[in-house]
C-alpha positions in Angstrom: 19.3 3.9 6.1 18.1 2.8 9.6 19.0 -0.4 11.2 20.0 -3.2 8.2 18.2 -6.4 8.4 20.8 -9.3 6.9 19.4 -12.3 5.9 21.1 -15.5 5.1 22.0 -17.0 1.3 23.0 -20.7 1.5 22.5 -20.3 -2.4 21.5 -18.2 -5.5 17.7 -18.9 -5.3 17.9 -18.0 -1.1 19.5 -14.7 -2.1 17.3 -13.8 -4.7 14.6 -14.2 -2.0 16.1 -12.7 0.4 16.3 -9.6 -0.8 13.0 -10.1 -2.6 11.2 -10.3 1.1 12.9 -7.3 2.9 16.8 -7.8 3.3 18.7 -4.6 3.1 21.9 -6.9 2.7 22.6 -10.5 2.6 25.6 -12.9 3.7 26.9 -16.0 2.1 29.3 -18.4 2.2 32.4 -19.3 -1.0 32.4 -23.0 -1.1 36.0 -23.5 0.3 36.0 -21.0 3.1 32.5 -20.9 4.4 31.4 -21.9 8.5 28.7 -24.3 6.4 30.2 -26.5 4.1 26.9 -28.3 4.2 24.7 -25.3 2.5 24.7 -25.3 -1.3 26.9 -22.3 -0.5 28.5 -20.2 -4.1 31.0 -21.4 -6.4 32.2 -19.1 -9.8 29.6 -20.7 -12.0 27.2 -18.1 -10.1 29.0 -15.1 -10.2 27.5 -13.4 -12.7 24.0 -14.0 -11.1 25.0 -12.8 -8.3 26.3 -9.8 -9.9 23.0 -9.3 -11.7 21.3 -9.6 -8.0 23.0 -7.3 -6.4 22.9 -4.9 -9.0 19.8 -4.5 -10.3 18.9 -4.7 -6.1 21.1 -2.1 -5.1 21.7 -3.9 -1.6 24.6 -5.1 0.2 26.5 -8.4 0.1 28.6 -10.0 2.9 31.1 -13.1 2.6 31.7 -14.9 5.2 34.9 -16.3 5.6 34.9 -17.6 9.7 36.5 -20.7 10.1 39.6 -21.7 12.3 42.0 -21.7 9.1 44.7 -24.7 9.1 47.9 -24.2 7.2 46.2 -25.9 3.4 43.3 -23.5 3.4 45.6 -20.6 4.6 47.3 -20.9 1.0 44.0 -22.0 -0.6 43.0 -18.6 0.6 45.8 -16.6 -0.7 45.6 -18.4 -4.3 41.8 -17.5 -4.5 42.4 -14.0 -3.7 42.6 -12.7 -7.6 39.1 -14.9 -8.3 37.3 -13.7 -4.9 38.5 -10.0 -6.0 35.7 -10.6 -9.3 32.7 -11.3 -6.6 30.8 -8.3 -5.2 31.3 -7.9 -1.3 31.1 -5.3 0.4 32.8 -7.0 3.7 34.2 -9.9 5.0 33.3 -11.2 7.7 36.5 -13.0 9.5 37.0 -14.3 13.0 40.8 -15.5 11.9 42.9 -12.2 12.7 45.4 -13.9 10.0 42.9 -12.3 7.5 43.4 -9.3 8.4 47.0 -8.3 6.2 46.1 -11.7 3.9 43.0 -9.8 2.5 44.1 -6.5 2.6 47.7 -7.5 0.6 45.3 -9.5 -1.6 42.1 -7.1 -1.7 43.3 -3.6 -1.0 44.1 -1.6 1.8 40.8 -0.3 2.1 38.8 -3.8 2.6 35.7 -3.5 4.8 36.3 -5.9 7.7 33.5 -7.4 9.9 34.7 -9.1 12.8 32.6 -12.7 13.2 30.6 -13.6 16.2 33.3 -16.6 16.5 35.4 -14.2 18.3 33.5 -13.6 21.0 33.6 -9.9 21.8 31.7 -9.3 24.3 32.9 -6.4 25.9 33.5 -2.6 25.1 37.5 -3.0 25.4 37.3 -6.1 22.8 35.0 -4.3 20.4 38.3 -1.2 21.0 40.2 -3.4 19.7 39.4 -4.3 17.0 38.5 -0.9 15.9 41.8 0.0 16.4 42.6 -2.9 14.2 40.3 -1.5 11.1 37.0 -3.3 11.4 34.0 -1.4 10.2 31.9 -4.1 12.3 32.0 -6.1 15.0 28.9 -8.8 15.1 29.2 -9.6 19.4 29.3 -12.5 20.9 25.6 -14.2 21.4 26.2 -14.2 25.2 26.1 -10.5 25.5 23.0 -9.1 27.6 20.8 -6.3 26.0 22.6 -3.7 29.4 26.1 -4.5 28.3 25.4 -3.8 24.2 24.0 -0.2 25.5 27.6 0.1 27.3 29.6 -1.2 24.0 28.0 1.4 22.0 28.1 4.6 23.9 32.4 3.7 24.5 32.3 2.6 20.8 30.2 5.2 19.0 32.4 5.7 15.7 31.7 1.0 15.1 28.9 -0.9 14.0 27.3 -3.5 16.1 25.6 -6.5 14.5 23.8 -8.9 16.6 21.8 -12.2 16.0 18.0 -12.0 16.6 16.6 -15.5 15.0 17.6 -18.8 14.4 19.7 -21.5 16.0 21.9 -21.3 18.9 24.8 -23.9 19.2 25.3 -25.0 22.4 29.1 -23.3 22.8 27.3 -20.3 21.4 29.8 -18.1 20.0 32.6 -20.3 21.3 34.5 -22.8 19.4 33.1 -26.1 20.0 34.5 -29.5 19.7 32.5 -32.0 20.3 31.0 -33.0 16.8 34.9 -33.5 15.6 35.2 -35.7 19.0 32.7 -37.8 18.2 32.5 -37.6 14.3 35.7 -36.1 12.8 33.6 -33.6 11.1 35.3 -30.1 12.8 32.6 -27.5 13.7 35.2 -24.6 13.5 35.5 -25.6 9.6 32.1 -25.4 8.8 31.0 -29.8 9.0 29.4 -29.7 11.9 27.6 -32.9 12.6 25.2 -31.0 15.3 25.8 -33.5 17.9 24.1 -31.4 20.5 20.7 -31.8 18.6 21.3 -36.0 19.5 19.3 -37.7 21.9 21.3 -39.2 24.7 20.3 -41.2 27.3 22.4 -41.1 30.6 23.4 -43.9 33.0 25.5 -44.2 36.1 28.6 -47.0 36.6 30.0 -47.5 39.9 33.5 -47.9 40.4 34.2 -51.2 41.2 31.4 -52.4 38.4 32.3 -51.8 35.7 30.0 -52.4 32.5 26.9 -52.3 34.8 25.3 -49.0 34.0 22.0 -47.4 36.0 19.8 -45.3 34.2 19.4 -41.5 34.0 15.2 -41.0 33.1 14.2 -38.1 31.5 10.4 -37.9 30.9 11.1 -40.7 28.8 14.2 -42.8 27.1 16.5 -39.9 26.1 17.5 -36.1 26.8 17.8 -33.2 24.7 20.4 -31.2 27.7 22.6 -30.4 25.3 20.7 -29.0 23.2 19.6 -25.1 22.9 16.6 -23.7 22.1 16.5 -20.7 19.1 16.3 -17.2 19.5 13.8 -15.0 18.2 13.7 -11.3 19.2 10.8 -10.2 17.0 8.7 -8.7 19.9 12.1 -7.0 21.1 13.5 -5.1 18.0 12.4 -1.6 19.7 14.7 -2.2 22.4 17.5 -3.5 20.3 17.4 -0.9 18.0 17.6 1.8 21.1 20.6 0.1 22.5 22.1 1.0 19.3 22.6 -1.8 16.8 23.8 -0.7 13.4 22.4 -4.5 12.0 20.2 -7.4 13.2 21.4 -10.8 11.7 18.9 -14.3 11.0 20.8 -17.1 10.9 19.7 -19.8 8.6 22.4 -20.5 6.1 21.3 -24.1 5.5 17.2 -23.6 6.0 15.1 -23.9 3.2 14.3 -20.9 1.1 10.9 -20.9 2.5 12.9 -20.1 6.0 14.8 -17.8 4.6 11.4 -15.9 2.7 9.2 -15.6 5.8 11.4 -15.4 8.6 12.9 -12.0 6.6 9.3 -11.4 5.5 8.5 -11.1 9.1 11.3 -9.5 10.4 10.9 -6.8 7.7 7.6 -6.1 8.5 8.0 -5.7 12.4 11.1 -3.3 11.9 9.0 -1.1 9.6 6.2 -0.9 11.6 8.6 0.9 14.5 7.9 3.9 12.1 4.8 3.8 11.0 2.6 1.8 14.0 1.1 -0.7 11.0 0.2 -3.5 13.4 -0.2 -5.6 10.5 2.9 -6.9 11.5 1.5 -9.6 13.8 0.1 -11.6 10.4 3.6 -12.1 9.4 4.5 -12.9 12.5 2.5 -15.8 12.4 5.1 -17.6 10.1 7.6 -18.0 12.5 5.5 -20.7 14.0 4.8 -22.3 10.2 9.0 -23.0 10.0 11.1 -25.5 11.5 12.3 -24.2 14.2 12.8 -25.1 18.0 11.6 -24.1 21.5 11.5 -19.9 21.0 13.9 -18.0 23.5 15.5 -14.6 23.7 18.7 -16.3 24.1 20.9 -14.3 26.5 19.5 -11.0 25.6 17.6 -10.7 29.1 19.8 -12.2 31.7 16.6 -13.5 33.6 15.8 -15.6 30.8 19.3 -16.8 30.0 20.1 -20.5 29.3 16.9 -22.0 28.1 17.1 -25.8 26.7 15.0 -27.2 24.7 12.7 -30.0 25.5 10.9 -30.0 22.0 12.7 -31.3 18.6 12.0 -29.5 15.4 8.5 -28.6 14.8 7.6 -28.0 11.2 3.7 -27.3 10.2 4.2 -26.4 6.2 6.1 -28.1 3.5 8.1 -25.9 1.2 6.7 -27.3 -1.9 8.1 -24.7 -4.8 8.3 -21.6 -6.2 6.4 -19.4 -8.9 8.9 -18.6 -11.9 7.3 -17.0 -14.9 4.2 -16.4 -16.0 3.7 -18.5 -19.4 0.4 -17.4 -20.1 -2.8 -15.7 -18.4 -2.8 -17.4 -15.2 -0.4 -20.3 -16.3 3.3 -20.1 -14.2 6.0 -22.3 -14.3 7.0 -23.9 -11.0 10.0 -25.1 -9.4 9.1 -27.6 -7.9 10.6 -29.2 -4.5 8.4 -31.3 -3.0 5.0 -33.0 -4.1 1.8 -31.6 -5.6 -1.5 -33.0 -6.2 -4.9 -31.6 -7.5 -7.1 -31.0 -4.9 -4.6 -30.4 -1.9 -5.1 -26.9 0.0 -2.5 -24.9 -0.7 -0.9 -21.6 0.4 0.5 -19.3 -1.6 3.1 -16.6 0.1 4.7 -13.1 -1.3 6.4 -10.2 0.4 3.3 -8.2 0.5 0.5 -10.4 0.9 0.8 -12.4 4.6 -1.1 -15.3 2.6 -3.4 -16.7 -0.9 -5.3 -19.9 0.0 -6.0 -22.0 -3.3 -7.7 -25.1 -3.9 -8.8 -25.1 -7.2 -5.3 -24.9 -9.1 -5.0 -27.0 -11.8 -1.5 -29.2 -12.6 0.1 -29.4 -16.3 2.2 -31.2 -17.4 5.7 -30.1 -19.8 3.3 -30.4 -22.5 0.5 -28.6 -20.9 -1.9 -31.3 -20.7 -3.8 -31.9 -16.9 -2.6 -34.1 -14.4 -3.3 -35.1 -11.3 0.0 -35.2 -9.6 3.0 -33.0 -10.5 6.8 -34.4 -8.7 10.4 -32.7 -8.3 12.9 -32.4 -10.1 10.9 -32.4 -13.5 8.8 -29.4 -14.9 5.1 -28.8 -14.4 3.0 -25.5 -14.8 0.3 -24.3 -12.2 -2.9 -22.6 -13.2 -4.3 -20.8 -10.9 -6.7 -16.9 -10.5 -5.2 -15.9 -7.7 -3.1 -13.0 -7.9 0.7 -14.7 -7.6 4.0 -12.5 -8.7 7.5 -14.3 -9.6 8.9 -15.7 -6.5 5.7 -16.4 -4.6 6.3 -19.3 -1.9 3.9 -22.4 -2.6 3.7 -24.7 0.8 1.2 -26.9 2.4 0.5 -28.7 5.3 2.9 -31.2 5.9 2.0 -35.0 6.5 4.2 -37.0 9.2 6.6 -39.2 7.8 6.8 -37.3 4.5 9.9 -37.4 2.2 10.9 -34.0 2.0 13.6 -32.7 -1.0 15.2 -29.4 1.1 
């Protein structure tokens, strides 16, 4: 295999996709020991579908086990060790060097170790190290520039490199950051971040000697986004990042919506392949990246020219992830799950791994019982006919209104 793409799985349905729209391997979080304790995340009622995945998909599965670990999880940890033994990883991936003899005594000598971006290696000596130490993989620090990951490689030839190429950037980057457990007592470094850098703040100035009389700071406006970072997306780069010698290139999305998680893979999949073949086709899927919520683009640090950007913009968001297709029923006649609200008559879009997108307007909404209705809303069952040529999992979004209630 050439360079893996790994795509995120905040849950059962998100893995399924992901792999479904081009991962070669996917990571998730266990629901005690996960950097997002906010994502749906895996629990052992869906182990045996995610055995079922991964086998009859033949791709390769990642747990993530990152956080700072405090003295109760440490020994939640070791207790779990027989249970997380029935899952099937194929790493860890661990920023807590603790881990290292907790889940080989627990796991097996010969546990694949990947060390977490929340180490911040960042230099060819680091990554060394922890070779030396038994990791498989080191996944560098975000602040590392395109020159130095060259350098890493050709001092570290016998170690995998995994970098981040879309998604989110906090504003410590791959540091340990503390000011959501400042200012909410939710600790980023155990996975509760409350994303205090995405606030709006506005800034004033007190003088010494008055105190409570506060001048303020402007900012095109009432507030200031300077704390917060704009996302990375290195789609038009992967040629470069694949010369400098990256064994895997990493979206980050746990907690995005399964329609994130289906195009932004979709996308990336496409624009890796086409390194081989020339298909320019590419560019069509490249489109979605602009249809997700996502914030000012940037290639993060990547280019040191280019380092540092802040955004100016909040989310933008031009498509509502409205469901999925399940099964087909009858001749043209799928079962939905639905997410957010349909009506007859609305212009929708219909998206699948192979086909950038289906444009439909004259679907028609059933009801449990199959009679025609006009409007079909989560959580409860409705069926979609339709002619257009849908397969299981197919993506069903539309244009989003302002001020809609959206079910994630």
């Amino acid at each position: 295999m050439g360079v893996e793409l790994l795509s995120p799985a905040g849950s059962v349905e998100k893995l399924r996709l992901a792999f479904a729209y081009g991962a070669d391997a996917a990571y998730l979080g266990l629901s005690d020991f996960s950097l997002r304790t906010r994502a749906t995340n895996f629990s052992p009622s869906d182990l045996e579908e995610v055995k079922r995945i991964k086998e009859e998909s033949g791709k390769r599965l990642y747990c993530t086990m990152n956080m700072l670990f405090d003295e109760e999880r440490i020994e939640r940890l070791r207790d779990a060790l027989p249970a997380i033994k029935e899952w099937p990883f194929d790493a860890y991936i661990i920023s807590d060097m603790a881990l290292v003899k907790i889940l080989r005594d627990g796991l097996g000598a010969g546990v694949e170790l990947h060390l977490s971006t929340q180490a911040s290696a960042t230099n060819s000596e680091s990554v060394a190290f922890y070779g030396d130490l038994g990791f498989r993989r080191v996944i560098l620090g975000r602040e590392t520039p395109l020159s130095d990951i060259r350098r890493i490689k050709e001092r570290n030839r016998d170690l995998e490199l995994e970098v981040f190429v879309h998604g989110a950037m906090c504003m410590a980057y791959s540091g340990r950051c503390l000011l959501s457990s400042a200012m909410t007592g939710r600790s980023a470094n155990k996975g509760d971040c409350a994303h205090s850098c995405r606030w709006k703040y506005r800034l004033a100035l007190e003088e010494e000697r008055r105190p409570g009389h506060y001048l303020p700071i402007e900012e095109e406006g009432d507030h200031t986004t300077i704390l917060s970072s704009a996302d990375l997306c290195m789609i038009d780069h992967l040629q470069s990042l694949v010369d400098s010698g990256v064994s895997s290139l990493k979206i980050e999305g746990r907690m995005k919506s399964s329609h994130y998680v289906a195009v932004v893979t979709r996308a990336y999949r496409k624009a890796l392949d086409a390194l081989s073949t020339g298909d320019e086709s590419w560019r069509e899927y490249r489109k979605d990246l602009f249809a997700v919520s996502h914030r000012q683009y940037s290639t993060g640090f990547f280019f040191p020219e280019e380092r540092g950007t802040i955004t100016e913009q909040s989310y933008e968001r031009a498509y509502l992830f409205c469901g999925l297709f399940e099964e087909e029923v009858s001749a043209g006649v799928w079962a939905l799950e639905l997410k957010n609200q349909l009506k007859a008559g609305m212009n929708l879009e219909y998206i699948t791994p192979d086909i950038p997108v289906i444009e439909d307007d004259g679907f028609t909404l059933l009801d449990e019982e199959f009679n025609v209705v006009e409007q079909a809303d989560h959580p409860k069952r409705y069926y979609l006919k339709t002619d257009k040529a849908v397969v299981p999992g197919a993506i069903i979004r539309r244009l989003s209104r302002p001020h809609e209630q959206v079910h994630p």
